[in-house]
DSSP file (Angstrom, degrees, kcal/mol; ACC not computed):
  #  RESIDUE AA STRUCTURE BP1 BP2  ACC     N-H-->O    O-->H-N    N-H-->O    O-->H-N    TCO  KAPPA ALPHA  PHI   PSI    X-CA   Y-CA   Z-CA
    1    1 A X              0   0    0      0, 0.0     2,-0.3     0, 0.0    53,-0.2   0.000 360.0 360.0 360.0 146.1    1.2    8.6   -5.5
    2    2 A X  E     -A   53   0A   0     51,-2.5    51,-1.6    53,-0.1     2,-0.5  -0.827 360.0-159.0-114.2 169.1    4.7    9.6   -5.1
    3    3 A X  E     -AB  52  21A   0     18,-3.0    18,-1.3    -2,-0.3     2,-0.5  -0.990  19.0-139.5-150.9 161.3    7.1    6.7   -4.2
    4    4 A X  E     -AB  51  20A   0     47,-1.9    47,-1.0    -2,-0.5     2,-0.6  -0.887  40.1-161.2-120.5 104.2   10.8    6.9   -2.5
    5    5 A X  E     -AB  50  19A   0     14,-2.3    14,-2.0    -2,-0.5     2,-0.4  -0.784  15.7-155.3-106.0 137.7   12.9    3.8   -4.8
    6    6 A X  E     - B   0  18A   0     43,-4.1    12,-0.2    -2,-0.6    42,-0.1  -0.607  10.3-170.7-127.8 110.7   15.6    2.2   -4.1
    7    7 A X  E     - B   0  17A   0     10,-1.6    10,-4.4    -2,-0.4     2,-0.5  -0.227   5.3-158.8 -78.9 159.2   17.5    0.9   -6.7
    8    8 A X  E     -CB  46  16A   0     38,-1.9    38,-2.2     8,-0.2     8,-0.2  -0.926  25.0-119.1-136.6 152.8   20.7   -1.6   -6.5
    9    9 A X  E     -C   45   0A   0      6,-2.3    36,-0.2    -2,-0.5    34,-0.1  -0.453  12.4-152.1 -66.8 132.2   23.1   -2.0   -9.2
   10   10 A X  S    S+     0   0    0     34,-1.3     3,-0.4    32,-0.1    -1,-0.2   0.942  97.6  40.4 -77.5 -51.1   23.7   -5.4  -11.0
   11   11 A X  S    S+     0   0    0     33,-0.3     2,-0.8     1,-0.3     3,-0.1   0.834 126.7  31.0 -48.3 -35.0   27.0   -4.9  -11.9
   12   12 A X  S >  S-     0   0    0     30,-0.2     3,-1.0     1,-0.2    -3,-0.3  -0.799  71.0-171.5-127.5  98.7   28.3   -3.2   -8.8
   13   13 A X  T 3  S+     0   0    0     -2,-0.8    -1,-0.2    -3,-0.4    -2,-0.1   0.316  77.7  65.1 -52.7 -10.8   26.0   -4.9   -6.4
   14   14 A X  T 3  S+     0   0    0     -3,-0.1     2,-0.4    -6,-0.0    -1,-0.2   0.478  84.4 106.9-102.7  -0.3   27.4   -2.3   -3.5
   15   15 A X    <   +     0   0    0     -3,-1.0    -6,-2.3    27,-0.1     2,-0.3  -0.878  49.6 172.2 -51.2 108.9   25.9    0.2   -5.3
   16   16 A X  E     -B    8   0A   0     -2,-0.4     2,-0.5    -8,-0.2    -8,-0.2  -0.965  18.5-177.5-130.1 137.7   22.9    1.9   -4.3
   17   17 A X  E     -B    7   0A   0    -10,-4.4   -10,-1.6    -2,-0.3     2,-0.3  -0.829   7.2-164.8-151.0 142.0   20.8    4.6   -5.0
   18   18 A X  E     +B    6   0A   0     -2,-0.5     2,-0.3   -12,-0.2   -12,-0.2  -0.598  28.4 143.3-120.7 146.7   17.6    5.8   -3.2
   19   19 A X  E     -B    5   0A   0    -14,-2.0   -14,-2.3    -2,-0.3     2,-0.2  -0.903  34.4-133.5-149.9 177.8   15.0    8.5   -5.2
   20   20 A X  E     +B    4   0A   0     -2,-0.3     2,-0.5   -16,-0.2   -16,-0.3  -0.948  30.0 148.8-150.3-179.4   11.5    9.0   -5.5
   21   21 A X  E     -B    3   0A   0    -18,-1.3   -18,-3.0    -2,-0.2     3,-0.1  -0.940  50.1-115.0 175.5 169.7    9.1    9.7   -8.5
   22   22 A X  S    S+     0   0    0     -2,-0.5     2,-0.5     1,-0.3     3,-0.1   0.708 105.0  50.2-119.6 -20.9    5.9    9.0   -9.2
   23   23 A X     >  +     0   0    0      1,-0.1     4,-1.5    -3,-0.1    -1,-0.3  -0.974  58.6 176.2 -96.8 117.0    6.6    6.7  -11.9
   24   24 A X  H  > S+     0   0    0     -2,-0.5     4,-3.4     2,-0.2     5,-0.2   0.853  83.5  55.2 -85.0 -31.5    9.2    3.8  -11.1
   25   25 A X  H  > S+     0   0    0      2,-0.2     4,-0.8     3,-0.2    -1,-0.2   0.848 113.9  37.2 -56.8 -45.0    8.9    2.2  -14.2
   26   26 A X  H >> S+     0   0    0      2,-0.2     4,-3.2     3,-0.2     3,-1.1   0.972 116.5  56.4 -79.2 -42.8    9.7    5.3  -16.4
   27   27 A X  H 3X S+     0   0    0     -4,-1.5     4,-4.3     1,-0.3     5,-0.3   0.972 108.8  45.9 -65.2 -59.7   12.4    6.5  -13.7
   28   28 A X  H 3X S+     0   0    0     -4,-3.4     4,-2.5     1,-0.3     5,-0.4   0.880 110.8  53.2 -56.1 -14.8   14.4    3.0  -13.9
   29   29 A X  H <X S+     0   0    0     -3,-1.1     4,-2.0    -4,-0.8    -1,-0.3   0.882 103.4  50.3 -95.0 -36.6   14.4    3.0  -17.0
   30   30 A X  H  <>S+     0   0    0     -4,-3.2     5,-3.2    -5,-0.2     6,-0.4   0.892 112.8  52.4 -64.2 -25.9   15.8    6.6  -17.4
   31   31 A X  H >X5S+     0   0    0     -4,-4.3     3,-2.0    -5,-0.3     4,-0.6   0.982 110.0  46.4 -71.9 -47.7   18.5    5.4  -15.1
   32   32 A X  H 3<5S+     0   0    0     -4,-2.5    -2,-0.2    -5,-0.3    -3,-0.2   0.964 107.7  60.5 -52.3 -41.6   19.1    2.2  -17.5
   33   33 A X  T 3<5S-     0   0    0     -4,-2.0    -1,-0.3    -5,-0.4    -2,-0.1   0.502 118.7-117.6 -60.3   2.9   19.1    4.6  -20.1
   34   34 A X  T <45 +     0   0    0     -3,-2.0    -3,-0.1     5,-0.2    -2,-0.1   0.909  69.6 139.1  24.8  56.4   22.1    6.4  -18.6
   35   35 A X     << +     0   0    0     -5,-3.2     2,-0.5    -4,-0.6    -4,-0.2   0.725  57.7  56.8 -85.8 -10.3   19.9    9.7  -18.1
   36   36 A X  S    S-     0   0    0     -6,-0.4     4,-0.2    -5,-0.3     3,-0.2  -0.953  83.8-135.2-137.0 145.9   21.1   10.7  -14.7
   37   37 A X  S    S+     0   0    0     -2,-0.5    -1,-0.1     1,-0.2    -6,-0.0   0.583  98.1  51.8 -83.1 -26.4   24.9   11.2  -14.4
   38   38 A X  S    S+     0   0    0      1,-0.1     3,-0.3     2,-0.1    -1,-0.2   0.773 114.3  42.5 -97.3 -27.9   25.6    9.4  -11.1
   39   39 A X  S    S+     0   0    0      1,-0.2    -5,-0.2    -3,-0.2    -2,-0.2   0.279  95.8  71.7-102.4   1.6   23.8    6.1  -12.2
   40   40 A X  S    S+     0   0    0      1,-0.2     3,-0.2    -4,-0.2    -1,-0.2   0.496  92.5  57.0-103.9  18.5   24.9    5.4  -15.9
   41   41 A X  S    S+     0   0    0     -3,-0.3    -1,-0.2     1,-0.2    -2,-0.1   0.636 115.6  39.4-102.6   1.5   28.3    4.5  -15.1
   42   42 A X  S    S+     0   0    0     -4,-0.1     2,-0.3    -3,-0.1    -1,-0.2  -0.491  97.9 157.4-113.4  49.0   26.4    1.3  -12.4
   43   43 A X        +     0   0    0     -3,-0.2   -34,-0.1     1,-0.2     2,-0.0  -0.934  35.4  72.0 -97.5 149.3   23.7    0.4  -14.8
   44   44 A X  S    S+     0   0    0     -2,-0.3   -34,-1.3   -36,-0.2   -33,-0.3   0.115  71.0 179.1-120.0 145.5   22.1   -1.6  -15.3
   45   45 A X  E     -C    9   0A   0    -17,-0.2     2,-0.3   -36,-0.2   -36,-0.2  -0.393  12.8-163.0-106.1 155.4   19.8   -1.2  -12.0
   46   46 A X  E     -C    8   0A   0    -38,-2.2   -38,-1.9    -2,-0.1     2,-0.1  -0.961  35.3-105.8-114.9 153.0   16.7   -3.0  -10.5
   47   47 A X        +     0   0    0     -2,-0.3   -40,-0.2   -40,-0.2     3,-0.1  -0.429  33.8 179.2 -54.6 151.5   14.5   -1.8   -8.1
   48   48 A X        -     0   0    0      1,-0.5    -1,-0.1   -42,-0.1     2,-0.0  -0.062  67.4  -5.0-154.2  40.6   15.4   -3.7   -5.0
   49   49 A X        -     0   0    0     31,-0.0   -43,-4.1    29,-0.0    -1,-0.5   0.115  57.5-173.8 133.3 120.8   12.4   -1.8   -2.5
   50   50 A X  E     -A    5   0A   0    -45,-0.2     2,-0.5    -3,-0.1   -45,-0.2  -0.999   9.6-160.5-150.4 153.5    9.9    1.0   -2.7
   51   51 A X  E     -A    4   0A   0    -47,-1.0   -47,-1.9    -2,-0.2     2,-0.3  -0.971  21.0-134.8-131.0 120.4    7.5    2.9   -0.4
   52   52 A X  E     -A    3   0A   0     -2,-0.5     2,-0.2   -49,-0.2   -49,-0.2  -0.816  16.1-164.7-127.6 147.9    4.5    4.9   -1.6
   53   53 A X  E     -A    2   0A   0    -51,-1.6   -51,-2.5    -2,-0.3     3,-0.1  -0.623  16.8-159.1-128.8 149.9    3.5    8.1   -0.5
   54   54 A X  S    S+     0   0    0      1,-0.3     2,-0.3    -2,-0.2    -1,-0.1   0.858  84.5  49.5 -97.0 -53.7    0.3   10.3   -0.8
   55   55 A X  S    S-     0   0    0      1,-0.1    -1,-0.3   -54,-0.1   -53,-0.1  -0.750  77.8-138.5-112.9 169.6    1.5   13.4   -0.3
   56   56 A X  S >> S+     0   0    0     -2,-0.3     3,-1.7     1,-0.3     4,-1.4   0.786  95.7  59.4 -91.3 -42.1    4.7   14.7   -2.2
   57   57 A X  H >> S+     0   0    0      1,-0.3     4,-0.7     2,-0.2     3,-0.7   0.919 105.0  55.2 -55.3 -40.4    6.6   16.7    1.0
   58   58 A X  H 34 S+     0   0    0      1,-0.3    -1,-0.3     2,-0.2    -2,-0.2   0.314 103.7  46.4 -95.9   6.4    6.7   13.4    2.7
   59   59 A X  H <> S+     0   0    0     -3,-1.7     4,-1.5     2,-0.1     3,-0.3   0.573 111.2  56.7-103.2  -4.0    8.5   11.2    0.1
   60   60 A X  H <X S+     0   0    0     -4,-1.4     4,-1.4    -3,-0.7    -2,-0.2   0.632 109.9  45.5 -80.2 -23.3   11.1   14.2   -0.3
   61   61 A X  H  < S+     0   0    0     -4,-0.7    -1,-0.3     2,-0.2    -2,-0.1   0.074 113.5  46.4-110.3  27.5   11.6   13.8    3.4
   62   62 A X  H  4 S+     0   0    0     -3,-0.3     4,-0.2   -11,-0.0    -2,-0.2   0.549 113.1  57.1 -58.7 -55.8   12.0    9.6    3.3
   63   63 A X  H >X S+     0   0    0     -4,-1.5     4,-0.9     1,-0.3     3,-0.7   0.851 111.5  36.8 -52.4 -58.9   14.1   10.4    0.5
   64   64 A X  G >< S+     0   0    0     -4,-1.4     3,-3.3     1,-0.2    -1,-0.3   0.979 116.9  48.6 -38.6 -62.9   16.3   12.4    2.5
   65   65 A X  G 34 S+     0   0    0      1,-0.2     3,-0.3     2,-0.2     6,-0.3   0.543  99.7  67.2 -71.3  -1.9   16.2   10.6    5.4
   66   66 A X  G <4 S+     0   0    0     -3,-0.7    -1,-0.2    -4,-0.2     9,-0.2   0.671 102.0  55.4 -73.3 -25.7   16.9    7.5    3.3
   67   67 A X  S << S+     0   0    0     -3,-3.3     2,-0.2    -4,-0.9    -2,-0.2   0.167  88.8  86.5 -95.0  14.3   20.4    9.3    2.8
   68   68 A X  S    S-     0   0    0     -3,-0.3     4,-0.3    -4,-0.1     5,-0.3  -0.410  91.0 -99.2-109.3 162.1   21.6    9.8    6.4
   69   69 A X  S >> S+     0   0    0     -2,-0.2     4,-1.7     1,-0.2     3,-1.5   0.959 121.6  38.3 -70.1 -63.6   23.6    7.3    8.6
   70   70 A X  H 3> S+     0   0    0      1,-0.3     4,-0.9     2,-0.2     5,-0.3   0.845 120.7  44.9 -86.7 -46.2   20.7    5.9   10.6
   71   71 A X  H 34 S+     0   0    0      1,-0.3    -1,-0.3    -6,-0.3    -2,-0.2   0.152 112.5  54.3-112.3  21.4   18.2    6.0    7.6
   72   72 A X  H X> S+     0   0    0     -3,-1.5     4,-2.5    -4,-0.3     3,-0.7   0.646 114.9  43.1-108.6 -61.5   21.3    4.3    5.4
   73   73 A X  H 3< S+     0   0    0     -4,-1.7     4,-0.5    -5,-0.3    -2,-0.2   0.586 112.4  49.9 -79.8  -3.6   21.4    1.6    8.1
   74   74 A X  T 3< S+     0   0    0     -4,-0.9    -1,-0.3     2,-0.2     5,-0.2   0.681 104.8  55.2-103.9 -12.2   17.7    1.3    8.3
   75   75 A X  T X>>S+     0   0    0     -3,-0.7     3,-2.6    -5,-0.3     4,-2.1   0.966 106.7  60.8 -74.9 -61.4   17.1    0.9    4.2
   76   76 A X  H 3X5S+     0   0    0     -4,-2.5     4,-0.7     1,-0.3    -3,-0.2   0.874 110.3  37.5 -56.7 -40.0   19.9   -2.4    4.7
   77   77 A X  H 345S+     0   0    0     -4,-0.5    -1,-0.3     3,-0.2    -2,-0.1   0.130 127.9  29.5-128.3  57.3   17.8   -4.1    6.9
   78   78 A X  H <45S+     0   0    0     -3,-2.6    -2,-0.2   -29,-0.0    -3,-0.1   0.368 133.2  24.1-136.8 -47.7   14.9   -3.7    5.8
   79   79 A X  H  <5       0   0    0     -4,-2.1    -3,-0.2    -5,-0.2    -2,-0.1   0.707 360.0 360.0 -39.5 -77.4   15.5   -3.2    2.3
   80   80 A X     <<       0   0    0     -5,-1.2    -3,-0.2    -4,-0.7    -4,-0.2   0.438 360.0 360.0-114.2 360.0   18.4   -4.7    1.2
């Protein structure tokens, strides 16, 4: 399974940030770990909503489309 996360920041609660993986557990936790450059200065994160995917093209296109204006405004109210 692949799955399209979106994590939200505890500290900066306006702070969000949408990925995908196949593991969510190891992935937040490399973001807590400050592995990935955009998310270790807002850690520490939770998952706050995730969507799982069979095949691998189509959580790279959620993902995307998770990052656009419509698909920004459809993650907040659904989501967030």
């Amino acid at each position: 399974m692949y799955y399209v996360y979106i994590l939200k920041s505890l500290n900066f609660p306006e702070k969000i940030y949408v990925g995908y993986t196949q593991n969510i557990d190891c992935r937040l936790e490399q973001h807590n770990a400050g592995k990935s450059s955009y998310t270790d200065k807002y850690k520490p994160w939770v998952v706050h909503g995730y969507v799982a995917f069979f095949e691998e093209n189509k959580a790279i296109a959620f993902e995307k489309y998770l990052k656009t204006g419509s698909g920004k405004a459809l993650a907040q109210k659904h989501f967030l």
